[in-house]
N, C-alpha and C positions, 0 to 999 in steps of 0.2 A: 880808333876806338875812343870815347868819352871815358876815361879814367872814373870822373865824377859817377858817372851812369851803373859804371861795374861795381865801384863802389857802395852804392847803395842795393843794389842787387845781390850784393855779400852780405849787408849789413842784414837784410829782411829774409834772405838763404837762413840764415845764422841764428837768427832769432825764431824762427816757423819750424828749423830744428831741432835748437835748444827745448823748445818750447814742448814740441811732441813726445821728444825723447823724455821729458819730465812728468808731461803727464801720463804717459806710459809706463812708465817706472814706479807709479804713486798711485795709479787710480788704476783698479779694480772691473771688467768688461761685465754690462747687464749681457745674458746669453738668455736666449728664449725658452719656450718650452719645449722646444725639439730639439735644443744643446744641452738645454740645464733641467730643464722640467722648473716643478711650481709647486703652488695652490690647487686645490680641484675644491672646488663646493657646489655643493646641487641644493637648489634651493625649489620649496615648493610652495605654488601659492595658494591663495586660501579665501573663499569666500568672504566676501565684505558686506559693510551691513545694507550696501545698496547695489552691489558687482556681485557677479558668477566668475566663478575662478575655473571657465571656459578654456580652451584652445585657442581661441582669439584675444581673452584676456590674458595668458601667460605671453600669447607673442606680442602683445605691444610692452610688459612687463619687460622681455627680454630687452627692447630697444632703449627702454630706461635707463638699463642699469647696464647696456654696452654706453652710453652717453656717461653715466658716473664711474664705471672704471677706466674709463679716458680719459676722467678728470683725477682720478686717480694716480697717475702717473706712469702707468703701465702698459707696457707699449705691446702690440699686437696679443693683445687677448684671444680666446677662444668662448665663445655663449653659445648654446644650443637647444632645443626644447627639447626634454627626454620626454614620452608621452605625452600626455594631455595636461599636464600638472605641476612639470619638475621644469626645472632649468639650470645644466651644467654649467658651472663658470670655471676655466682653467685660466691662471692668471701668472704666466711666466715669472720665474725668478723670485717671486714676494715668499718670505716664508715664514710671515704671522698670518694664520687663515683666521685667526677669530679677532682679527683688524680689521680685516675686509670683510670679510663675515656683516662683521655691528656696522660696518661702513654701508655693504649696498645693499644692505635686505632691512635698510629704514625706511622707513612708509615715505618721509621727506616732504610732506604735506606742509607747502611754506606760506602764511597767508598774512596781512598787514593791516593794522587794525587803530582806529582814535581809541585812543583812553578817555572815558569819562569820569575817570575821578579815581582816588583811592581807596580801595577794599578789604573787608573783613574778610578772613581766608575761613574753611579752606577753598582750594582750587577745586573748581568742580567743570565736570561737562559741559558743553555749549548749550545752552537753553536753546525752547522752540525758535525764538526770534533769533538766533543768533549770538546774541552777548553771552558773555563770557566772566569768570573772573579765576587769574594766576597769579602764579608768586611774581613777584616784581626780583629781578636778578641783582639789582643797584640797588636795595633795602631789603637789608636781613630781616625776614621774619616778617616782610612787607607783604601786600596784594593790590594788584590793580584791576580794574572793572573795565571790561572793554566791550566796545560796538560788534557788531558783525562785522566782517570782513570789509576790504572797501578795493583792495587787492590779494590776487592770488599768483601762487608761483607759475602760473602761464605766463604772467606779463613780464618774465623775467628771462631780456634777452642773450645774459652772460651774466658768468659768477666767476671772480677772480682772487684767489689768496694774496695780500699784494700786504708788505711792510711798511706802515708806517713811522719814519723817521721823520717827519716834519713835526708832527705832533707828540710825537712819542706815547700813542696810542699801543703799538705792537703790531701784532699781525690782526688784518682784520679781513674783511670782504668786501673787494667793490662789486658794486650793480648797475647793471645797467638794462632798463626796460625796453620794451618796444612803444609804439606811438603813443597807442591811445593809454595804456599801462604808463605811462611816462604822466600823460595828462592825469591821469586818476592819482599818481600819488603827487603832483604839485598841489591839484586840490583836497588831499587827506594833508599836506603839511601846511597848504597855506589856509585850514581851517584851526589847527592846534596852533598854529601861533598867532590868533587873536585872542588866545587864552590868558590870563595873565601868567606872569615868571614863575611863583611859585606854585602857578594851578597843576598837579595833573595832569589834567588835560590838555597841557601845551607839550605831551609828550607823543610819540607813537609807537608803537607795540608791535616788531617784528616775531612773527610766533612760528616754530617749525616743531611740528607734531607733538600739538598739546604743550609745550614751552616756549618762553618768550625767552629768546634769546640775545635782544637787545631792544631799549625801549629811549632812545636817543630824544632828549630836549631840543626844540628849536630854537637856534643863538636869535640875540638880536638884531642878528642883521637879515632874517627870514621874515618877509611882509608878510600881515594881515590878508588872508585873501589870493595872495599870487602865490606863493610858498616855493618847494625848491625846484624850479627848470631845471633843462637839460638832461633828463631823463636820467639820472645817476643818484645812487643810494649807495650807504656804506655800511656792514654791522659790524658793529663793533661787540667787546667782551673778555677782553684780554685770553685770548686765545693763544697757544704755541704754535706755531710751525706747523706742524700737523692737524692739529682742529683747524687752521683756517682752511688747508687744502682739504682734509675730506671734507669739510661745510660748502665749500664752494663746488664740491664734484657732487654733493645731496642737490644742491639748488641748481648745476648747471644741466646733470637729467631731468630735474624734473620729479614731480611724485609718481607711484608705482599709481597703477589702477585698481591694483588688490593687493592685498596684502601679501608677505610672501618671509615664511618659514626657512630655519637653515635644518636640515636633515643630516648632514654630511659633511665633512671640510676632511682633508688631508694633505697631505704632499705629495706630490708625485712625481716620478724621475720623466728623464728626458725621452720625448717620442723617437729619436732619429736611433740611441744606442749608443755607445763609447765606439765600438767597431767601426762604425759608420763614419763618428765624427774623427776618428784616427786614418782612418781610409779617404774620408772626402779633403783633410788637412794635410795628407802624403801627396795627394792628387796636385792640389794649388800650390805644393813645395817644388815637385816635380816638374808642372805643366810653366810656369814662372822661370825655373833653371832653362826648362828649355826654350823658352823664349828669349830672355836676356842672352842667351848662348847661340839663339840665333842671329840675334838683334848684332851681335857681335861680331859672329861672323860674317854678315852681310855687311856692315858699315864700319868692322874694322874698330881706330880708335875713338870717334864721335859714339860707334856703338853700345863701346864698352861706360861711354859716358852716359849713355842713356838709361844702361841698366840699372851703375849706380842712382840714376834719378830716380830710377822704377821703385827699387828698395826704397830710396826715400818716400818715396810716396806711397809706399804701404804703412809706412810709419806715419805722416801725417793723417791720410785719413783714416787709422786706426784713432791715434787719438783726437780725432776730431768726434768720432763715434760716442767714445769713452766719455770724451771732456761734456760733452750736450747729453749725457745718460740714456741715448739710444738704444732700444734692445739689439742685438745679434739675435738674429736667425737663419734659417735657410734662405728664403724669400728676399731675407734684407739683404743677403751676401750675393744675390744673385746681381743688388743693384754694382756692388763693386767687381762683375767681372766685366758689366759694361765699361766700367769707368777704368776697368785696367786696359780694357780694349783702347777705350779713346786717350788714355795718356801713351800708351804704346804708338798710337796714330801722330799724336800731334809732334813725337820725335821722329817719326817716319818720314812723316809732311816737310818736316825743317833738312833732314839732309838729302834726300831726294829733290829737292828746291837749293840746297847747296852744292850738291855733283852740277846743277844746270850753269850754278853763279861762277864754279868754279870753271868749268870747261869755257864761258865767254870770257872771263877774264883772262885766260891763258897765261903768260907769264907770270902778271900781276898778283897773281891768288896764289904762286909760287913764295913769292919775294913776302905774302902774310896772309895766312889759310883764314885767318878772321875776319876778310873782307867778304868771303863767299858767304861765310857761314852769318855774318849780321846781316848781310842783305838778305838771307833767305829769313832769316826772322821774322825781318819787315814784309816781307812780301807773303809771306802764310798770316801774316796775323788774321788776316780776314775770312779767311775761309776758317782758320781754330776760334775763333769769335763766332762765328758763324755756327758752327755744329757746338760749340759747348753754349751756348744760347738756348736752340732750340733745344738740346739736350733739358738744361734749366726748369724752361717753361714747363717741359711735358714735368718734371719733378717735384719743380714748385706746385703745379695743380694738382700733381698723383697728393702732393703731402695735407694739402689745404681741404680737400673736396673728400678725399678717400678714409678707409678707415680699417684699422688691421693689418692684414700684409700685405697690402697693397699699397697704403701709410708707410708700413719701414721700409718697403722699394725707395718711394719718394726721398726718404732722408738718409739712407746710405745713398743713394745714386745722386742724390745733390751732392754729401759729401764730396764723393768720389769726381766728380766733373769738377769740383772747384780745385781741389788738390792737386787734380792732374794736369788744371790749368799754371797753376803756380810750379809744379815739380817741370813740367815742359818749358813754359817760356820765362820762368828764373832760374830754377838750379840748372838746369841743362846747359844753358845759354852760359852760366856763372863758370858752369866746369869746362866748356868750350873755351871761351874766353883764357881763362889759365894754363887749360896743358897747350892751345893752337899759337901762345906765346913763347912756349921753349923754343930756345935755339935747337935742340936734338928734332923738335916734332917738325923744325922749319927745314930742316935738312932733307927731310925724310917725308916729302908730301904724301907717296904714295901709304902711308902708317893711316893715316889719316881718313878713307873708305872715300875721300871726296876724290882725287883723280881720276877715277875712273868710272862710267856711268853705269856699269853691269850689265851683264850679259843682255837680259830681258829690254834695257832702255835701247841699248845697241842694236839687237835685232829688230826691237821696232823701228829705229831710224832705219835703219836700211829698206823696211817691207812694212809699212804703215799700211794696217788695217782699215777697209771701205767699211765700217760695218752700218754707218746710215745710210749708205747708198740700198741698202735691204732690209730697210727699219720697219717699212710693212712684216716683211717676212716675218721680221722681230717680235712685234706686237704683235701678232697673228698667232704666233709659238707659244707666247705669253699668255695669249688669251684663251687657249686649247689648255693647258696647263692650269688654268682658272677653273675651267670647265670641268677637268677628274678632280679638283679639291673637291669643289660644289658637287660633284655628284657622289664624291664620298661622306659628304655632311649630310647629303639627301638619303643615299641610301645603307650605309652605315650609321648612321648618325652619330651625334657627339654622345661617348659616355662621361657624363659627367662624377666628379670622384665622391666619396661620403660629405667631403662638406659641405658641395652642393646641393645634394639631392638626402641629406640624412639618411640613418643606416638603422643597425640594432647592436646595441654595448653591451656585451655582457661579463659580469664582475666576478671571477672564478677567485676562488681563497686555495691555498695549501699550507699543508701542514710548515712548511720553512719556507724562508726567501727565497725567489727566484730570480735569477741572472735572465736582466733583459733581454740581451741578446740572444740567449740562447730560447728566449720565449718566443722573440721574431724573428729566429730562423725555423723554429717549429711549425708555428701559424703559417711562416711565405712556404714552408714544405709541404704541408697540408692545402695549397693550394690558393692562398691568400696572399700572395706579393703586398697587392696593396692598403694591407690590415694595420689599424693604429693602433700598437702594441704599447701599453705602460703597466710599469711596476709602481709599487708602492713602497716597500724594502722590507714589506711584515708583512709576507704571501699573498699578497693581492696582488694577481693581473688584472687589468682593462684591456678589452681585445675589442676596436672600432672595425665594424665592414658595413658593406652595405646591406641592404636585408633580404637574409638571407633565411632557409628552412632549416626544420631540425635536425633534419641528415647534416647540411655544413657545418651544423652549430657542434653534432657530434664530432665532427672531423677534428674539428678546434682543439674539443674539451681530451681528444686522442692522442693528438700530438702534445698539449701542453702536459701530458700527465705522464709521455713517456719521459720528459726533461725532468720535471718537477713531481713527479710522483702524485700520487691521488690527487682530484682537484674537486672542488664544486664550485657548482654553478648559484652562485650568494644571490645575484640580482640579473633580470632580462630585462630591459628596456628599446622601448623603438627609440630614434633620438633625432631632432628632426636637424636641415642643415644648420651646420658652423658658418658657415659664409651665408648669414641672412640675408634675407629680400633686398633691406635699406642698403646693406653694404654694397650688394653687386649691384645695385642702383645706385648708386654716388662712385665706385669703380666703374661704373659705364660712363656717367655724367664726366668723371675724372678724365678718362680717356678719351671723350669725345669733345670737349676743352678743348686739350693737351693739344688733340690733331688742330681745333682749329688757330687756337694758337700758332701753332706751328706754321700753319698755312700765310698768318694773316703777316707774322712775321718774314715771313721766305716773302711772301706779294713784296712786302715794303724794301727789304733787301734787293731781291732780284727784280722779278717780273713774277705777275700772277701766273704768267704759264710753265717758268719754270718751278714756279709752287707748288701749281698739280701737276706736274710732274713728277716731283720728290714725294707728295704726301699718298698718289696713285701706286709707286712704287713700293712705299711701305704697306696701304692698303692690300697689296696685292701680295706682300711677305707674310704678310697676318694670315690671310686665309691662306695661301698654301699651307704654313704649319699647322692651322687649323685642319687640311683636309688632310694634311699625312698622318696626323694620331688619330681621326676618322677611320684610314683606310687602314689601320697599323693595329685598332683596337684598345689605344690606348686613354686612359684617365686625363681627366680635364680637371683639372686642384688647382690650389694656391699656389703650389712650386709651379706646376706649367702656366700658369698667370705673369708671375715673376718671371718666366722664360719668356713669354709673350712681350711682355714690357720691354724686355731687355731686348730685341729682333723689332721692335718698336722704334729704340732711342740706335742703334746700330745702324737698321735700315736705311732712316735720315741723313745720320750723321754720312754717313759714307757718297749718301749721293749729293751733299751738301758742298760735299771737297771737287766732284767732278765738274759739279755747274758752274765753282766759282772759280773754277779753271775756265770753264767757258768763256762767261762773261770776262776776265781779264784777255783772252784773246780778241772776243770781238771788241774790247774796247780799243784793242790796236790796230785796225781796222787790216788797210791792206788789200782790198776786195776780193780777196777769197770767201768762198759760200758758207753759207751757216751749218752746212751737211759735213762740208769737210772741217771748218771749225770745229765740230763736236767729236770728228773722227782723234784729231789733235789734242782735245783735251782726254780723250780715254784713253789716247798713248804716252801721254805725258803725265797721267794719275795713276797709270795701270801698273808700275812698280810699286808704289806707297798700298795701291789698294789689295796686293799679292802678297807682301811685304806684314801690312796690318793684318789683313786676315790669317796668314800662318801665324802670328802671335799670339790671336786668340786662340785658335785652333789648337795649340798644342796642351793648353789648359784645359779647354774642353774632350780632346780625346783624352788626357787621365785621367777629370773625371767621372769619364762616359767606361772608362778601362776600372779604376781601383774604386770609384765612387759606391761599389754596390745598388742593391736595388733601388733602395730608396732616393739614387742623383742619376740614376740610367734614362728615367722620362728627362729630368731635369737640363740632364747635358742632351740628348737628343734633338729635344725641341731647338736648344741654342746652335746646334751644330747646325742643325737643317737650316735655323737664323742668318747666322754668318754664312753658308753660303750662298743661298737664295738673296740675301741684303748685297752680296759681291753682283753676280748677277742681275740683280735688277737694277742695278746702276745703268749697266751697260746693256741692256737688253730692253729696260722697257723704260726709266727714266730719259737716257738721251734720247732716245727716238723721239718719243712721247713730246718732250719739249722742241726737238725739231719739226715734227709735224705741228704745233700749236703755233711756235711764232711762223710757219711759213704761212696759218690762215691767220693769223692774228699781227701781223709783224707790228714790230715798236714802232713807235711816230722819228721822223728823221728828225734828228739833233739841229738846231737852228745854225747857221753858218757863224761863226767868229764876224764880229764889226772890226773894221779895220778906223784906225785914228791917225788923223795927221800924216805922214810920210808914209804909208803902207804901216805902220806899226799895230799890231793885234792888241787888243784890249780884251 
């Protein structure tokens, strides 16, 4: 063992540590609005002097101002069109509503203008032509006269709060345009600076709804004529911290189309319940015990090492959450039971690959348990590279392309894959290394869980399964199995949940505060499991379902009045979907990326056939759970979205570990057939991959057990994931790639040149 190596593997353990444990202790978790609840503001819009504040004008309205509370910093929002007029904004965690408020119901009309010279105030109106004259920001009690526009905020392709320390400007905004908006303002600045120095006119007038809020000189080093390339603008105005960010979330939506009223704003508690989130928190305390307590008993004392790395790794990527200001939510936490799946795998991988190192070395791995277990190291690294990669990709795109909860999938499940790469192949490796060095652990191989291969590898040696020799059979099974999804999407159909498909809110008052929970277990008694139940803590309930008649609405206003005594009914509204048009269209764009990412990476890594192989297998995990909540009747939401993703990244990763099992045997040639090859690699995977799926398993049956209603679809979906992702490994993956190279085989390896005396080159 490299002394040096462990060494530094302690040094970066220690510090990734220290590190988490600090920021844990000091920072404070954003939790969403189904942890913590929020803001709620309904905004209405309003005829302009040149727009109708239509149905189609509130929803491009809505798209705006999901684009400025993004830039706002608030991570999986909630936007909705209540009727024809309004638009809910629920905005997790913030709880100044009249911030946000002034923030995204600004009109944000941002337009850029030559100055022709200095003016007598006052500031008035745009004339017919266009010009203009305002107060000048940089002269007290000053006015400037400006031209008509010469740009407007379309051409503006990002808006950034960014600190200036070079200059010691402060915080300002950088710009950045698109093409021809880039060309328009080199020739608006390289017309102002053939002005002379003290003209006016060698100024230019950035103007956001009717005020100029920066009107910047061109230096001398800005030509006559060419002015500034490069398509970048800055405003300045000595702004704090927060003026630059909301200014640059006004200019990176964009202006509204109509104008738009605030009617509403409050707070409001959390969608899930205290109950729920105390039940879904027992569940992951539970479901976690009994995995490391499996994990233990199956591997003994490398086991017990793994678990500790597991805790550690709940700690890191908790403050990794924390420390980057990500929200918590349901959806986002869905991406951390992938990621606790795959750091569970990638110590599975490593001692399941060290029983193999151990049992060749025979004496040897006696005399120092650390030879088996470095070598299994090196030898998984490729396959844990492999699936935490792909893993990546689909994250990196869900996070970049997507928007909402399908956005904080992306950035817990990045988290969580990176963490679990560092807690596997460093602390794990860090704690091996030290306790497989005591003389007591050297005495005592069998402590150790590598002596002996276990029952499951043992039996397969003895009676090793044909299963490609019947791989027709296989994909034939698979394919019949395709066929009742599909025909329960066809004649079931998908019900999709209120966010989808909008519903009708209605806002009941009482006399005193109402205990959430006890409001939504009245509503799911009445008949409504999956009703969006919020309080407000001053006798306002919101009750979200879909739309429904005035009989159900009675049912609602029945049950909530036997809890809470007399109710009324204050506001009816239809409300149309939370998960807009734009979003499930850039979550499809995201996910179909993701796949091909996926794909082009496994071609370059493996072979393209065993690419479509692995990415068919997950296609074909998809729809089946897609056709079981079909034929089961249940809801299609953000939480089963987040299931989906997660049975997404699972599916892969799992048939990612068998292939490249594969390929390392045929690269040892041997001439045995590629049929039986693949028989070998699913007997020598088929521990880790029995091994990892009871790991998951045991978290998702508590939360499928204590989670209540509101995590029953949630864990469902995942359970059916994990086992149909086990399964398709072995049922339609290998096949699938057996039958493709046997019509497609790889080109043969060129023969080694022999040099001089028979010596290989």
């Amino acid at each position: 063992m490299s002394s040096r190596a462990s060494l530094r593997r302690a040094l970066l353990a220690l510090a990734v540590v220290a590190l988490s444990l600090w920021i844990t202790l000091t920072t404070p978790p954003r939790l969403g609005l189904d942890l913590r609840g929020g803001t709620r503001i309904v905004l209405q819009t309003e005829d302009g002097p040149t727009t109708r504040a239509d149905a189609a004008a509130t929803d491009r309205a809505l798209e705006v101002l999901r684009k400025r509370v993004d830039g706002l910093g608030v991570a999986e929002p909630s936007l909705a069109r209540s009727g024809e007029r309004r638009i809910v904004v629920e905005l997790p965690g913030l709880r100044d509503p009249r911030r946000a408020a002034e923030t995204i119901g600004r009109t944000a009309q941002l337009t850029f203008h030559a100055v022709t010279g200095a003016a007598r105030g006052p500031a008035g109106p745009a004339a017919a032509d266009g010009t203009r004259v305002l107060a000048d920001p940089d002269t007290p009690g000053g006015f400037l006269a400006l031209a008509a526009p010469a740009l407007t905020g379309d051409g503006v392709k990002s808006a950034e709060a960014v600190l200036d320390t070079a200059t010691g400007r402060g915080w300002t905004v950088d710009l950045a345009f698109h093409d021809r908006a880039a060309d328009g303002w080199a020739r608006l600045t390289g017309d102002a600076a053939c002005a002379a120095p003290a003209d006016p006119a060698r100024r230019v007038a950035i103007v956001l709804d009717d005020r100029i809020v920066s009107a910047p000189g061109m230096q001398a080093g800005v030509d006559c004529g060419a002015g500034i390339g490069g398509g970048s603008a800055q405003i300045t105005g000595g702004f704090s911290a927060r003026e630059a960010r909301d200014l640059a979330a006004l200019v990176q939506g964009g202006a509204l189309p109509v104008p738009v009223t605030t009617v509403e704003q409050s707070t409001v508690g959390p969608t899930l319940g205290a109950e729920a989130i105390r039940a879904s928190a027992l569940a992951a305390v539970i479901g976690l015990a009994c995995t490391g307590l499996f994990v233990t008993v199956v591997y003994r004392l490398l086991g017990l090492l793994a678990t500790i790395a597991l805790l550690l790794y709940g700690l890191i990527s908790y403050a990794a959450v924390v420390a980057l200001g990500a929200t918590l939510t349901l959806p986002g936490l869905a991406g951390f039971v992938l990621a606790v799946g795959i750091a569970v795998d990638a110590n599975v991988l490593v001692f399941e690959r060290a029983r193999e190192e151990y049992a060749s070395l025979g004496r040897a791995a006696g005399r120092d348990p650390r030879r088996p277990v470095a070598t299994a190291f090196d030898k998984v690294w490729s396959a844990v590279a492999d699936s935490h990669v792909t893993t990546l990709l689909a994250a990196g795109l869900l996070f970049a392309l997507a928007t909402g909860p399908v956005k904080g999938f992306g950035v817990t499940l990045a988290i969580g894959v990176l963490a679990s790469l560092v807690t596997a192949m460093v602390i794990t490796r860090l704690l091996a290394d030290l306790t497989l060095s005591l003389p007591a652990v050297r005495r005592r191989p069998a402590v150790t869980g590598m002596a002996a291969l276990g029952r499951l590898r043992t039996g397969l040696a003895r009676r090793a399964p044909r299963l490609m020799a019947h791989r027709r059979r296989w994909l034939t099974g698979c394919a019949g199995l395709l066929l009742v999804a599909l025909a329960g999407i066809g004649v079931r159909g998908v019900e999709f949940g209120v966010e989808f498909t909008g519903g009708r809110v209605v806002l009941y008052t009482a006399d005193r505060p109402v205990d959430a929970d006890a409001a939504r277990t009245a509503v799911a008694g009445a008949g409504f499991p999956d009703a969006v139940v919020q309080t407000t803590g001053d006798g306002d309930v919101s009750v979200r379902v879909r739309e429904t008649g005035d009989g159900e609405q009675r049912e609602i206003r029945e049950a909530l009045t036997r809890v809470a005594g007399p109710v009324e009914a204050e506001r009816d509204d239809l409300i149309g979907p939370s998960l807009g048009g734009e979003l499930r269209t850039h979550a499809l764009l995201a996910l179909g990326l993701a796949v091909a990412a996926q794909l082009a990476y496994l071609t370059v890594r493996f072979r393209w056939t065993y690419a479509t192989a692995a990415v068919a297998a997950m296609a074909q995990d998809v729809l089946l759970v897609f056709g079981l909540f079909a034929w089961l009747g249940k809801p299609v939401d953000s939480v089963f979205l987040a299931a989906l993703l997660t049975v997404v990244g699972y599916s892969v990763n799992d048939s990612v570990v068998v292939l490249d099992r594969l390929r390392e045997l045929r690269r040892r040639g041997g001439g045995v057939g590629l049929a039986d090859l693949a028989d070998r690699a699913v007997a020598q995977t088929l521990p880790r991959t029995v091994n990892t799926g009871m790991g998951a398993l045991f978290v998702l049956v508590a939360l499928a057990v204590l989670g209540g209603d509101s995590l029953t679809d949630f864990s469902v979906a995942l359970l059916a994931g994990v086992v149909l992702g086990m399964a398709s490994t072995v049922f339609t993956a290998m096949p699938l790639a057996v039958a493709l190279e046997a019509r497609h085989p790889a080109p043969a390896a060129a023969p080694p040149r022999r040099s001089g005396a028979g010596a290989v080159v």
